[in-house]
N, C-alpha and C positions, 0 to 999 in steps of 0.2 A: 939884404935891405934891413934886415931885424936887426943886424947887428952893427951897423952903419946908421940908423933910428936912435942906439943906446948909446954909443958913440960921441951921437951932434949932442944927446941931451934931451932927444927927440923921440923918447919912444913911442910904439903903436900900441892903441887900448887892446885891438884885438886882432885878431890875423884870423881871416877864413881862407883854408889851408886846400885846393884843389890837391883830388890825390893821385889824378893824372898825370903829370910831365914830364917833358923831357928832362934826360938826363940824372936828374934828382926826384923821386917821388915823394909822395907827402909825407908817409913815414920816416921817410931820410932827410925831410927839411926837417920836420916836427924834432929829429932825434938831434938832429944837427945844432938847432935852436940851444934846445935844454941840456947840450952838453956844454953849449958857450955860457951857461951860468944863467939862464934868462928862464926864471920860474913859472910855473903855472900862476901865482898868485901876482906876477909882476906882468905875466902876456899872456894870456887865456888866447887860447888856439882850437877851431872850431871847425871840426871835420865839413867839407861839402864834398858829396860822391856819389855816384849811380848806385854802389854798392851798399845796400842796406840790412846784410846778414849780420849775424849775432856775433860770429868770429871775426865779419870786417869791422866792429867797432869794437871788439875788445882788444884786436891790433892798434885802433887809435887810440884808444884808452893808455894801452901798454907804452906806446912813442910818445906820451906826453901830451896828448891834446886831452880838451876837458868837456867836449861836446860832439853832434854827430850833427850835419843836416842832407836831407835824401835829396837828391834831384827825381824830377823836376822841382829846383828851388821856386816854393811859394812864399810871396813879401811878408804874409803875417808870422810865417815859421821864422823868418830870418830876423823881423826886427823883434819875436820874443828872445829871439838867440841874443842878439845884441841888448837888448834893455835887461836881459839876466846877466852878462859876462860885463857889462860895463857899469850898471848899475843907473841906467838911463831908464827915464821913466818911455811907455811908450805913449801916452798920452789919449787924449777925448775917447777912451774908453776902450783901449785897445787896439786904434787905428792906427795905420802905418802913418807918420809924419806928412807934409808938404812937400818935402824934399825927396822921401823914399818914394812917394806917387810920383812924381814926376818923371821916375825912369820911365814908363811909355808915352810921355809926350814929348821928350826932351827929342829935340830933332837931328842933334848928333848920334845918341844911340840909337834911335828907330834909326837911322843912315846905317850903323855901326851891325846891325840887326837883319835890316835888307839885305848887306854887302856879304855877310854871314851864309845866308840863304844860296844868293848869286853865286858864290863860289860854292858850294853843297852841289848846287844844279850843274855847274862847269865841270865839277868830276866825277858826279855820275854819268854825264853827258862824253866823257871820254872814255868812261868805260866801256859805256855800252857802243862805243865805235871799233871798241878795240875787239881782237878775236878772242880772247879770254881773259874776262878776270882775275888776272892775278893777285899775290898776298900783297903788292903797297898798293895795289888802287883799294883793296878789300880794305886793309887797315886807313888808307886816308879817309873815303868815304867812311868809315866810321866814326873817326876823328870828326871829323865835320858835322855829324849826328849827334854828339855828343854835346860838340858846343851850343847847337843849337836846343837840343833838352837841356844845357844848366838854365839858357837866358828865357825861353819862349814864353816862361811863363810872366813874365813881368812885362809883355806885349799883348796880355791878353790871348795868347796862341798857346794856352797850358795844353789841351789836345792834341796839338803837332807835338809837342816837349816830350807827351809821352809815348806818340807812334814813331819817334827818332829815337828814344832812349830803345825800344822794345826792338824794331828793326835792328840798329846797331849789335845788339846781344843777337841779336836771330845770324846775321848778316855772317859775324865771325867766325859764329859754330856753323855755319853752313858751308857745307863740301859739296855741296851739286850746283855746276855752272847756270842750269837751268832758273831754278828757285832762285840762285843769287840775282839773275838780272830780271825777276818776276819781283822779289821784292824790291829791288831800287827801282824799277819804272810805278810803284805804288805808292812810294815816300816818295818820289819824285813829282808826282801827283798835287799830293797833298802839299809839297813845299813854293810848288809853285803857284797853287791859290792863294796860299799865304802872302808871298812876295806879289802878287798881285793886287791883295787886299791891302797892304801895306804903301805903296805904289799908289792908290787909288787918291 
């Protein structure tokens, strides 16, 4: 998409770089990027990641990105990120914009948000039908923890964001079937107040 942006004539002020994904991870886009000729001073690229150790950011540092932000992403960390890396003011004294509050009333993403949760609840809910835990339902459910720590805090549920970021780390390193379905029936808990409150 970076290079398909530079291409039209179109490029992007900034790219907040998830360091998650399939297939390609952030450091392989980030490298991938700066090797097609697209400079730090022409596309400022801006770490977002659970990982907030001293070597995970000098890894982003090293792949070409020029910033770090930690999940649970909080709006005022994000639009300082952007009003340093674009050169945008943030405005009435350091408030997030009109536009950036409106991610939790906007009724697509709260939809986008709930729907998140729903399926979180659907695959814990089949794990715990199953006879054991296996490694893809352990890694989905995580996956789905994860998503739910980048967004939760920009729905006002920054508390869920962080007992999904903290399970998820607990959940992987966890090798006893017992603890594993003792902590998904507790985030399960909690996500379904959430989606309840949301619902309301």
């Amino acid at each position: 998409m970076v290079r398909m942006a530079e291409k039209k004539g179109e490029p992007f002020d900034l790219v907040l770089m998830d360091m998650q994904m399939p297939v390609l991870d952030g450091i392989g886009a980030t490298t991938a990027i700066r090797w097609a000729g697209v400079s730090p001073g022409k596309l400022p690229i801006v770490a977002v990641t659970a990982n907030a150790y001293a070597d995970d950011i000098r890894q982003c540092r090293a792949a070409g990105m020029q910033g770090h932000l930690a999940k649970p992403l909080r709006m005022k960390d994000l639009m300082k990120a952007i009003a340093q890396w674009t050169g945008t003011s943030q405005g009435g004294g350091g408030q997030p914009p009109a536009a950036a509050k409106a991610a939790n009333t906007s009724p697509r993403l709260r939809k986008m948000f709930a729907d998140r949760l729903t399926m979180t609840l659907k695959a814990i809910a089949a794990a715990r039908d199953d006879e054991t835990i296996d490694d893809a339902a352990r890694a989905g459910i995580g996956s789905l923890l994860h998503q739910i720590a980048g967004t939760a805090a920009h729905f006002g549920a920054e508390e869920l964001g962080r007992q999904c970021l903290e399970t998820e780390k607990a959940l992987l390193a966890c090798k006893q079937e017992p603890e594993m379905r003792a902590m998904i029936d507790i985030i399960a808990e909690k996500i379904e107040r959430e989606s309840a409150a949301l619902a309301a």
